[in-house]
DSSP file (Angstrom, degrees, kcal/mol; ACC not computed):
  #  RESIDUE AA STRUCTURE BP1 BP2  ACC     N-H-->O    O-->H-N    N-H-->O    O-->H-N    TCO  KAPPA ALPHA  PHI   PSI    X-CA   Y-CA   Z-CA
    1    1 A X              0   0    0      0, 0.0     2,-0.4     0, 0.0     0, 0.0   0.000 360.0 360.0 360.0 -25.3  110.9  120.4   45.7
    2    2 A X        -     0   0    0      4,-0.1     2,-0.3     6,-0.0     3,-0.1  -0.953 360.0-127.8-133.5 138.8  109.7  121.1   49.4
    3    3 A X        -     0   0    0     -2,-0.4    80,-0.2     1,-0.1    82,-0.1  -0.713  57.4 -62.5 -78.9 155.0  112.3  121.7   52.6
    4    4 A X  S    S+     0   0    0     -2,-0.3    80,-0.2     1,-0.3    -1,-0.1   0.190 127.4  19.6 -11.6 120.7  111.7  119.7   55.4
    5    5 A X  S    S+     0   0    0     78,-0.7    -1,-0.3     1,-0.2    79,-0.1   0.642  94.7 129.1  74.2  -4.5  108.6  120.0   57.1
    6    6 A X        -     0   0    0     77,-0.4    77,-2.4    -4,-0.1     2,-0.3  -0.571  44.4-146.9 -92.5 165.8  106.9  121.7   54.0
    7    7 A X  E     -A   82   0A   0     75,-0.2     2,-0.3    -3,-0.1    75,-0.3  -0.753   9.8-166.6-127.3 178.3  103.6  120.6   52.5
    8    8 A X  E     -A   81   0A   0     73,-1.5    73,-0.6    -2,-0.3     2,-0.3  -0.741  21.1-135.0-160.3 160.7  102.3  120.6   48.8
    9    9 A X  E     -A   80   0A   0     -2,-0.3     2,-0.4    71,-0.2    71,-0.2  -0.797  15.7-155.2-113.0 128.0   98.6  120.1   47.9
   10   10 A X        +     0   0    0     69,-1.3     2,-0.4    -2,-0.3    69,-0.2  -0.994  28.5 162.8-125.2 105.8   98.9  117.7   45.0
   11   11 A X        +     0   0    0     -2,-0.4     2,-0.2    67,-0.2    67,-0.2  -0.967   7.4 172.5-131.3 124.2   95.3  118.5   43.1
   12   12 A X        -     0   0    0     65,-1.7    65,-0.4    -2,-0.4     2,-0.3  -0.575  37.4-121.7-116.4-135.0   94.8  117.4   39.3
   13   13 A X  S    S+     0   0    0     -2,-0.2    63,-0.3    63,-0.2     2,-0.3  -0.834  84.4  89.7-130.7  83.3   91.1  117.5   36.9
   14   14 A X        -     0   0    0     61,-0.3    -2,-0.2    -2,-0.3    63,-0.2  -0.684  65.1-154.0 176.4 155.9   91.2  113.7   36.3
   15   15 A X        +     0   0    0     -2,-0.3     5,-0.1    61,-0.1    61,-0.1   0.079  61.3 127.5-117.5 -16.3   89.6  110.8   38.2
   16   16 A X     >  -     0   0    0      3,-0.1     4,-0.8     1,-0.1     5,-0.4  -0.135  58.0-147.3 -80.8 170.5   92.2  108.8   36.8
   17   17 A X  T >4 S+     0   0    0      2,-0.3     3,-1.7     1,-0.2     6,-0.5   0.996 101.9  56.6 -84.4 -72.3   94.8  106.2   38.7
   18   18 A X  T 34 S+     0   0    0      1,-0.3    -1,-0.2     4,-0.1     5,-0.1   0.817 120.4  27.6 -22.5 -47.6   97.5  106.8   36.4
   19   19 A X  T 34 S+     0   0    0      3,-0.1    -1,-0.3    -4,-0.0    -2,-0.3   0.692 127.2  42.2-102.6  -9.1   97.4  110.6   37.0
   20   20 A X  S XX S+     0   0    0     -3,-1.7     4,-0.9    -4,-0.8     3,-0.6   0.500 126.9   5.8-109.6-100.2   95.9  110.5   40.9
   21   21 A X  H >> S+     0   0    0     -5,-0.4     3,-2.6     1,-0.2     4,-2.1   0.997 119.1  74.9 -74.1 -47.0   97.1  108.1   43.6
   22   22 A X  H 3> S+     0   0    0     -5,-0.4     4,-2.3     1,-0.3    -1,-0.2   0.895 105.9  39.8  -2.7 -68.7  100.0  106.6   41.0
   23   23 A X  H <> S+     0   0    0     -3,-0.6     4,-0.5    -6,-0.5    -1,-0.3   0.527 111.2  48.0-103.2  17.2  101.6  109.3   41.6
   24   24 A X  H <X S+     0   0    0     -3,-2.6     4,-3.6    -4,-0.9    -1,-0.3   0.779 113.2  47.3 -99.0 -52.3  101.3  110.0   44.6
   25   25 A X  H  < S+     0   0    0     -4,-2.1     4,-0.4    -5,-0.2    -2,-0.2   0.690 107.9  56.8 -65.0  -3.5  102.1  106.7   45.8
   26   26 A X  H  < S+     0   0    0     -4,-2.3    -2,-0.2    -5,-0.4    -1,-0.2   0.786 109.6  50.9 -60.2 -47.5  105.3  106.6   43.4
   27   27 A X  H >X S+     0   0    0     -4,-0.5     4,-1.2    -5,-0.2     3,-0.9   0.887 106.0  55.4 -62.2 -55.1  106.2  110.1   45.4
   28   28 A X  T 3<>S+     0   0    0     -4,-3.6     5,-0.7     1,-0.2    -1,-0.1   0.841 115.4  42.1 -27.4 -42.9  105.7  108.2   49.1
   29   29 A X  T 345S+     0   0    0     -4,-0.4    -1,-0.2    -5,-0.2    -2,-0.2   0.141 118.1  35.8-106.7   8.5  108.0  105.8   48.0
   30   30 A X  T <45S+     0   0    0     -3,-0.9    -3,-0.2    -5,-0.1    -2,-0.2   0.838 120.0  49.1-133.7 -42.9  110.8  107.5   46.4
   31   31 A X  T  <5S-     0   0    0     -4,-1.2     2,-1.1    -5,-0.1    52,-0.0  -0.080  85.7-116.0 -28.3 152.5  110.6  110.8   48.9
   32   32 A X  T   5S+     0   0    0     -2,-0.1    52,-1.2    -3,-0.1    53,-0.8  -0.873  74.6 113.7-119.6 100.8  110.5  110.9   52.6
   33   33 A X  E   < -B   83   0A   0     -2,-1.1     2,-0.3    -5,-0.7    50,-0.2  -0.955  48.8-150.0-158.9 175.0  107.1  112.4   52.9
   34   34 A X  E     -B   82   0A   0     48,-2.4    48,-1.8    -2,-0.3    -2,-0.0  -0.974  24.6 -98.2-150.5 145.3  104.1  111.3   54.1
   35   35 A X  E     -B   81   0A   0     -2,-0.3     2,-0.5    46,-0.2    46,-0.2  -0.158  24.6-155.0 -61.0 144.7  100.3  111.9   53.4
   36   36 A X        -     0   0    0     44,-2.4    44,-0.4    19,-0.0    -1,-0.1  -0.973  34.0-114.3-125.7 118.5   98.7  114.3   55.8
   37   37 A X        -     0   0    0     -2,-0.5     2,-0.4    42,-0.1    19,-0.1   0.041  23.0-145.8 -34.8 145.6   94.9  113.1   55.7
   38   38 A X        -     0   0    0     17,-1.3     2,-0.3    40,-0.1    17,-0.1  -0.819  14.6-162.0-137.7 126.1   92.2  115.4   54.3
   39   39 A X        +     0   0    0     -2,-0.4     2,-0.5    18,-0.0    18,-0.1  -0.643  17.4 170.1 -54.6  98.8   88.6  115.5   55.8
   40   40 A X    >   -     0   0    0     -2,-0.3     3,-1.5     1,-0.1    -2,-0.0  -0.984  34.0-131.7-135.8 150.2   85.4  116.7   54.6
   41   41 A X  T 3  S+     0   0    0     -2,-0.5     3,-0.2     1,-0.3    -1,-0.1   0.723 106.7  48.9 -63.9 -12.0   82.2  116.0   56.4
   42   42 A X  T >   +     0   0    0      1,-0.2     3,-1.4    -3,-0.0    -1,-0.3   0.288  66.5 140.2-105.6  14.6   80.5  114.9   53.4
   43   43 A X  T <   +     0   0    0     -3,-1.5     7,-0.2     1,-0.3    15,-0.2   0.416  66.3  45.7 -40.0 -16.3   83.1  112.9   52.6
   44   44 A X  T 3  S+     0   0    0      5,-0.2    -1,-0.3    -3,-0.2     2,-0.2  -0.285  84.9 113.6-123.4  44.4   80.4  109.7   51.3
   45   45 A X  S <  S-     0   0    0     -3,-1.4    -3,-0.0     3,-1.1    -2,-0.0  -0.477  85.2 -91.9 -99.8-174.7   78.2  111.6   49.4
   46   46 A X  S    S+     0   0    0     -2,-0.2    14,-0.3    17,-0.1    16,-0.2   0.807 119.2  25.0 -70.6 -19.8   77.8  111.3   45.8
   47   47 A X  S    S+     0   0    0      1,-0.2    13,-0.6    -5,-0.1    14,-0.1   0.535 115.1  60.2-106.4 -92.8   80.1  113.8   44.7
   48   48 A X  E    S+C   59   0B   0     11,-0.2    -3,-1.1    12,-0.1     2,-0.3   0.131  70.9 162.3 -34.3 125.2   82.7  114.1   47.6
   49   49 A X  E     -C   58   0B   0      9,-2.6     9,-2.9    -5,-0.2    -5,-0.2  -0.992  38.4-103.5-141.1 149.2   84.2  110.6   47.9
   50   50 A X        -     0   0    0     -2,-0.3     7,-0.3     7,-0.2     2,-0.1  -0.730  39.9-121.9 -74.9 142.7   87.6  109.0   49.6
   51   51 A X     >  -     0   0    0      5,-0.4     4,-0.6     2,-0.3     5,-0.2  -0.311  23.6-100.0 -41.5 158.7   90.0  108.2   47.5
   52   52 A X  T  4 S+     0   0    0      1,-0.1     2,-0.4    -2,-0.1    -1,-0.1   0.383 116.3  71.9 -66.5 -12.5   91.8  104.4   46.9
   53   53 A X  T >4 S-     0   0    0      0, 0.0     3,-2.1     0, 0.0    -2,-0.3  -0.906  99.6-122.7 -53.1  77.1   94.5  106.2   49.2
   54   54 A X  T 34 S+     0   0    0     -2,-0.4    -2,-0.1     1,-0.2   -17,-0.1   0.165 101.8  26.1 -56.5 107.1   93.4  106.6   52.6
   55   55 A X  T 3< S+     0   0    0      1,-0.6   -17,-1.3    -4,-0.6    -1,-0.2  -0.040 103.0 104.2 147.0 -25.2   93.4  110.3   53.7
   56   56 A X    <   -     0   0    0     -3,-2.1    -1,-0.6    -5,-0.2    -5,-0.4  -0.432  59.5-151.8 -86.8 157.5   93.0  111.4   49.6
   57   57 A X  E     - D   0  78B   0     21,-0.8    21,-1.8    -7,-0.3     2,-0.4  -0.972   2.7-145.5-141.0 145.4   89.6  112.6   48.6
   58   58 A X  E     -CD  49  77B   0     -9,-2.9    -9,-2.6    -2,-0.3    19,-0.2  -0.833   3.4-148.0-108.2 152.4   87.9  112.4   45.2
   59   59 A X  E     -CD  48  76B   0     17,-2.2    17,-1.3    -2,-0.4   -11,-0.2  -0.663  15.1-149.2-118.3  76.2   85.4  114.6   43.3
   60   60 A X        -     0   0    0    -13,-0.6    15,-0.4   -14,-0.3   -12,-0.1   0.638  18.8-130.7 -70.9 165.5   82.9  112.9   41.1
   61   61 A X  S    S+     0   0    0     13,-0.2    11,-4.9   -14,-0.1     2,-0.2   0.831  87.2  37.3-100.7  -6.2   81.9  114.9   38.1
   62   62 A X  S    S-     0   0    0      9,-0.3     9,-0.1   -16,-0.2     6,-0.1  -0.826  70.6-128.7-125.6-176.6   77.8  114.2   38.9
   63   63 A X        -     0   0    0      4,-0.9     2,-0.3     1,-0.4     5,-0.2   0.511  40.6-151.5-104.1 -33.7   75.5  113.9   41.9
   64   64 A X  B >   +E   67   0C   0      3,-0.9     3,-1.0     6,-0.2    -1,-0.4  -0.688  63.6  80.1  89.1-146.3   74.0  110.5   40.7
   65   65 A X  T >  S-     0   0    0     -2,-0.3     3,-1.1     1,-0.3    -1,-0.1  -0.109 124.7 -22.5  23.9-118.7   70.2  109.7   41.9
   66   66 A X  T 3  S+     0   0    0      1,-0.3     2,-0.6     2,-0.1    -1,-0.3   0.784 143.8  57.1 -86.7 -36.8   67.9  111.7   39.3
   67   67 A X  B X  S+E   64   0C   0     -3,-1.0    -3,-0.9     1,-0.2    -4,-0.9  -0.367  71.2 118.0-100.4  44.3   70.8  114.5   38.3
   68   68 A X  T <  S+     0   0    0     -3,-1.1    -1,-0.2    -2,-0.6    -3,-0.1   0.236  75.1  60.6 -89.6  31.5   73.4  111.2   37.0
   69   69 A X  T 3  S+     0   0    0     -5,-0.3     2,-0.4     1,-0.1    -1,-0.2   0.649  88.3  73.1-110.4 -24.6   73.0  112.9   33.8
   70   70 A X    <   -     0   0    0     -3,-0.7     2,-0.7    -6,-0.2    -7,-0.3  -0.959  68.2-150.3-109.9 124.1   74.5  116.7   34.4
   71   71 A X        -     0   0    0     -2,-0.4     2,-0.9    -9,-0.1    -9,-0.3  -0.803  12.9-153.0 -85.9 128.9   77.8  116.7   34.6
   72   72 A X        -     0   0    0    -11,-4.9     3,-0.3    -2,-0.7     2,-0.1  -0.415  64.6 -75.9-101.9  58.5   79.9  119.3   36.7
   73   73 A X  S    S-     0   0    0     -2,-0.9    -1,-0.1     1,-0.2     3,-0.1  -0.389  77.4 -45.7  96.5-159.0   83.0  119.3   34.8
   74   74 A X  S    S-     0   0    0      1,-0.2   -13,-0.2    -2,-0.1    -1,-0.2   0.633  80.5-106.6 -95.3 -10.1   85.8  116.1   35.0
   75   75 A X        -     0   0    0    -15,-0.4     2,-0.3    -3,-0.3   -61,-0.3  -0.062  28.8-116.2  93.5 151.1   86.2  115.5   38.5
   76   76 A X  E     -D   59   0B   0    -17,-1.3   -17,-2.2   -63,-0.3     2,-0.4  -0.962  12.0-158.2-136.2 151.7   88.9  116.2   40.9
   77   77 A X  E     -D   58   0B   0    -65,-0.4   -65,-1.7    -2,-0.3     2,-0.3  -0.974  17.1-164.9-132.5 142.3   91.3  114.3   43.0
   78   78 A X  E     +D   57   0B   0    -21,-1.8   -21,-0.8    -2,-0.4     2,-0.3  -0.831  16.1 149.7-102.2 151.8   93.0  115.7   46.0
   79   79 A X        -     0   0    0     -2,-0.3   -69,-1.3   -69,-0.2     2,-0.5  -0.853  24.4-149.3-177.0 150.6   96.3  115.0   48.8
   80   80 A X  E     -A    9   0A   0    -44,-0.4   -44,-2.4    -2,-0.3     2,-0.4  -0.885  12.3-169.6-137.9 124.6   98.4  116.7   50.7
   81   81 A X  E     -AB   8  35A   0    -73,-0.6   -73,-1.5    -2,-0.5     2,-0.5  -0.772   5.7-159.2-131.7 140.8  101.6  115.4   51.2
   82   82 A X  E     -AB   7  34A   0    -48,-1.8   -48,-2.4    -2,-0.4     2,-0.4  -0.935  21.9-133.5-117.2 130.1  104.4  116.9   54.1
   83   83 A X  E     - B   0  33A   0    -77,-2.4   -78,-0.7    -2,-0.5   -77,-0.4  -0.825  20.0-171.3 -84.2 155.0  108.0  116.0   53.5
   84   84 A X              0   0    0    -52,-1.2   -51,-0.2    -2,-0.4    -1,-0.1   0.502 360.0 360.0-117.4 -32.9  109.9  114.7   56.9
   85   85 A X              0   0    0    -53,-0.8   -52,-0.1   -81,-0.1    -2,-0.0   0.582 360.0 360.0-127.3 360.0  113.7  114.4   55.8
C-alpha cells in the first residue's frame, strides 16, 4: 500500500483491541514498517491517553471527574506507521 519511506495515519472510531493495536501490530509484523511515535502534551489526561502500543494514542469518549457522564462520541485510537523496505 505505501512505497518505501511513505507513511499512513492508521485512525479508527473504536477503543477497541481487536480493531486498534491488533491491527496494527499484525501490520508490524507482516510488513517492514515501523511505528513512528505520536506526542501530545496532554497525553495523561482524561481524555488524551497512550495507547497499549507505545508511541499510539487513545481518545476516551468522556472527561471523567464530575462530567464521567457526557459522552463525546466513541473514542478514537491513533498511529502512524512509515514503511522501511
Amino acid at each position: 500500500l505505501l512505497k518505501r519511506g511513505g507513511t499512513m495515519v492508521y485512525s479508527t472510531c473504536s477503543l477497541s483491541n481487536d480493531q486498534n493495536e491488533n491491527v496494527v501490530s499484525w501490520l508490524l509484523e507482516k510488513e517492514r514498517a515501523e511505528l513512528i511515535p505520536i506526542h501530545f502534551p496532554k497525553a495523561t489526561s482524561d481524555l488524551v491517553m497512550a495507547g497499549t502500543i507505545k508511541g499510539t494514542v487513545r481518545f476516551q469518549p468522556n472527561l471523567g471527574g464530575r462530567h464521567s457522564q457526557e459522552l463525546f462520541g466513541g473514542g478514537f485510537f491513533l498511529a502512524k506507521i512509515r514503511k522501511i523496505g
